[in-house]
N, C-alpha and C positions, 0 to 999 in steps of 0.2 A: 940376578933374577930380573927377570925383567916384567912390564904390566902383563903380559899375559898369563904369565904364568901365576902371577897372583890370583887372576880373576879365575884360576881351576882350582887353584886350594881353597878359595874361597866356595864354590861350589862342593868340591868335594866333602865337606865340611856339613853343608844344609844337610837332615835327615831327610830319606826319600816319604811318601805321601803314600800312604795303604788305603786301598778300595773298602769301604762298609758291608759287610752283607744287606744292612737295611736297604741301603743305594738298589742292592740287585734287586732285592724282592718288587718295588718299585717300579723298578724298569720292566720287570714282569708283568707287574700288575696292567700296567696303561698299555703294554703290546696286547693283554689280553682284552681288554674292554675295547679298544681298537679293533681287534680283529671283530668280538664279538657286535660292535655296531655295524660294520661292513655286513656282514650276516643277517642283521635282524634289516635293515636295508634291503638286501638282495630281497629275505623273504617275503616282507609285506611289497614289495615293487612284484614281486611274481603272485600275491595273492591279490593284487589291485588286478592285474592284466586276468586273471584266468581264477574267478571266485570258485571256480565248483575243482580244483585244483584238490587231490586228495589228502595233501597235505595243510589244506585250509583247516584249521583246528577250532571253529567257529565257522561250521559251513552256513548259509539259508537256507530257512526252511523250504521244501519241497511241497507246493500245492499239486496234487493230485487231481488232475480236469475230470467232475462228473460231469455226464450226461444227463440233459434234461427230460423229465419223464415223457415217455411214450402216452399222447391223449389214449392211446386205443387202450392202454393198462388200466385205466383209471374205469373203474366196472358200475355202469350204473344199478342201483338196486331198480327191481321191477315191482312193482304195486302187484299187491295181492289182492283178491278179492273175497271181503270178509260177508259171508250170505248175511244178515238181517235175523234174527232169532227170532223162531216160529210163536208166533200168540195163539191163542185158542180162544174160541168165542165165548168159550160159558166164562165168567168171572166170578172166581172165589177167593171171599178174604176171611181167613179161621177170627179173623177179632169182626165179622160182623154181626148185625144185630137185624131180627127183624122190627118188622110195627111195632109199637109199643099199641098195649092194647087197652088204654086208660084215654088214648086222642079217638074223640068220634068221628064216624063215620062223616066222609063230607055229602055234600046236597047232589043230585042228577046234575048233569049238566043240562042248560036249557037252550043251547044252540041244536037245531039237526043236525043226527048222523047221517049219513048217507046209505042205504041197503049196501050189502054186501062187506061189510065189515068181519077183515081177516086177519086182522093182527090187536096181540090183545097180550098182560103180562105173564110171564112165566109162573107155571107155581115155586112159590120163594121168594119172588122178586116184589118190592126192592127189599133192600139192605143199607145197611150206614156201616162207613168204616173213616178211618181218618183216610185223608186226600193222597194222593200222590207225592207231594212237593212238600207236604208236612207243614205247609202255609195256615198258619190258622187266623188267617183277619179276612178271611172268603170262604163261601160254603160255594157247593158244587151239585149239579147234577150230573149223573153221565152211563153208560152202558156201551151194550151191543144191539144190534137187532139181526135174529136167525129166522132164516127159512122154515120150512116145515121140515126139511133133512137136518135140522140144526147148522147150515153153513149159513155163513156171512150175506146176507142182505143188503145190496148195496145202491140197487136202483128205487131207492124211497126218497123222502124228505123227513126229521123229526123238529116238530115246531114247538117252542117253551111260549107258558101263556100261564093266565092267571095271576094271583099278587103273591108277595113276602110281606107280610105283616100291612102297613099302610103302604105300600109303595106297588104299582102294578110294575109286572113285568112286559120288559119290551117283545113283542112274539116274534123273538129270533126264528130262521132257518140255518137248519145244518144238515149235511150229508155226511152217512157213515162213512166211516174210514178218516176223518179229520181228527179222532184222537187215539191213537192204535195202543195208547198204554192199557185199552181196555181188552182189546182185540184188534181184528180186518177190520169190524163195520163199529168200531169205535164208533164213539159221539159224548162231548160235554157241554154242559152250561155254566157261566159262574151266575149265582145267585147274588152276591155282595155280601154285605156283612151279616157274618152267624146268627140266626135267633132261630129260636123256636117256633114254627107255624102249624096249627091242625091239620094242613091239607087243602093250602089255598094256590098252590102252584100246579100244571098239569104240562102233560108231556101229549102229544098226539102225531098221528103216521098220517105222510100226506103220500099219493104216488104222484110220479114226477109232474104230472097237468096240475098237479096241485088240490084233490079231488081228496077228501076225508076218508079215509079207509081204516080207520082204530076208534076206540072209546076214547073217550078224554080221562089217560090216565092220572089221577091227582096224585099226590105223595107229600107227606110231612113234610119239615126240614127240625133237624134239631141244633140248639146252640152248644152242643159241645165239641173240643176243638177233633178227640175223638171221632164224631159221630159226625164230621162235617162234610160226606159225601155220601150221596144217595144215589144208588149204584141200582139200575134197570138193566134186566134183561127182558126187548120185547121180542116175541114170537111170531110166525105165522100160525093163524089156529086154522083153515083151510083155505 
């Protein structure tokens, strides 16, 4: 026998070497994660190039372009025109009161009147009612003056004169229509603070030259905060 022959029994001898099945599953496993990173490669390299791609599974969001509004849509409102609510010259207030008839009568005036005196006070007038504004740390005088048709009077003058207790009044002028919460030919005074007076304040009608055409109507004033507007209506008497 010679060496070589030894060196084949010698081999023949070693037991042969058996494959695992664990080996295979293995060898499966890594060709599949292989393949499947080749793939996930491809597909984000094709969602880089081409995002709106329908296979993009996380597409962006789509902004929808408005248009900006048309100026001419936008509709202006138009002003209305709301008329002024009609006054009426007589003034009536259901809580007024006449004269108290306990204040005496006051003295003539001792100034001349002028002939032709044609305006002079309504029968009724005045009255006391609380103020407008419900203010009660001021008293007030105030009316209308009508025609002989009873409309509004407006080309006169009516002058405040005489005192409030110690104190003389300033002989304001006013023209009707300066306080309309009476009427058209409105007119007020404030007298200042509330008290009680016999009848030392007076109201008189000038025509526009300035020229005396009424009596020197005088009027109380009382101190309650009720009573603290004395409310004339003068007339024309012819």
């Amino acid at each position: 026998m010679d060496q070589f022959d030894f060196i084949d029994e010698e081999e023949k001898k070693k037991p042969k070497k058996r494959r695992s099945f664990s080996g295979f599953i293995w060898s499966m496993g890594a060709l599949y994660f292989m393949c499947m990173a080749v793939f996930l490669v491809g597909y984000f390299a094709m969602i880089y190039v081409n995002p709106e791609s329908p296979y993009n599974l996380f597409p962006a969001p789509t902004n929808t372009p408005t248009e900006p509004p048309n100026p001419m849509d936008v509709l202006i409102p138009t002003a209305t025109y709301t008329p002024p609510p009609t006054v009426t010259p007589m003034v009536v207030f259901p809580t007024a009161t006449t004269r108290p008839t306990d204040i005496p009568p006051t003295t003539e005036p001792t100034e001349p009147v002028e002939e032709g005196i044609f305006f002079d006070v309504q029968e009724g007038s005045p009255v006391w009612a609380e103020h407008f504004s419900g203010v009660c740390d001021s008293m007030y005088v105030g009316g209308v003056v009508l025609d002989l048709d009873g409309a509004p009077m407006m080309d006169v003058l009516i002058q405040l004169g005489g005192t409030v207790g110690d104190q003389p009044l300033y002989e304001e002028l006013v023209f009707p229509g300066q306080a309309p919460q009476f009427g058209e030919s409105g007119f007020e005074f404030d007298l200042g603070e509330p008290q009680e007076t016999p009848g030392t304040a007076y109201l008189i009608v000038l025509d526009e030259d300035g020229n005396l055409i009424s009596g020197y109507l005088f009027f109380p004033t009382m101190g309650d905060c009720s009573q603290n507007l004395t409310i004339f209506n003068i007339v024309q008497t012819n």
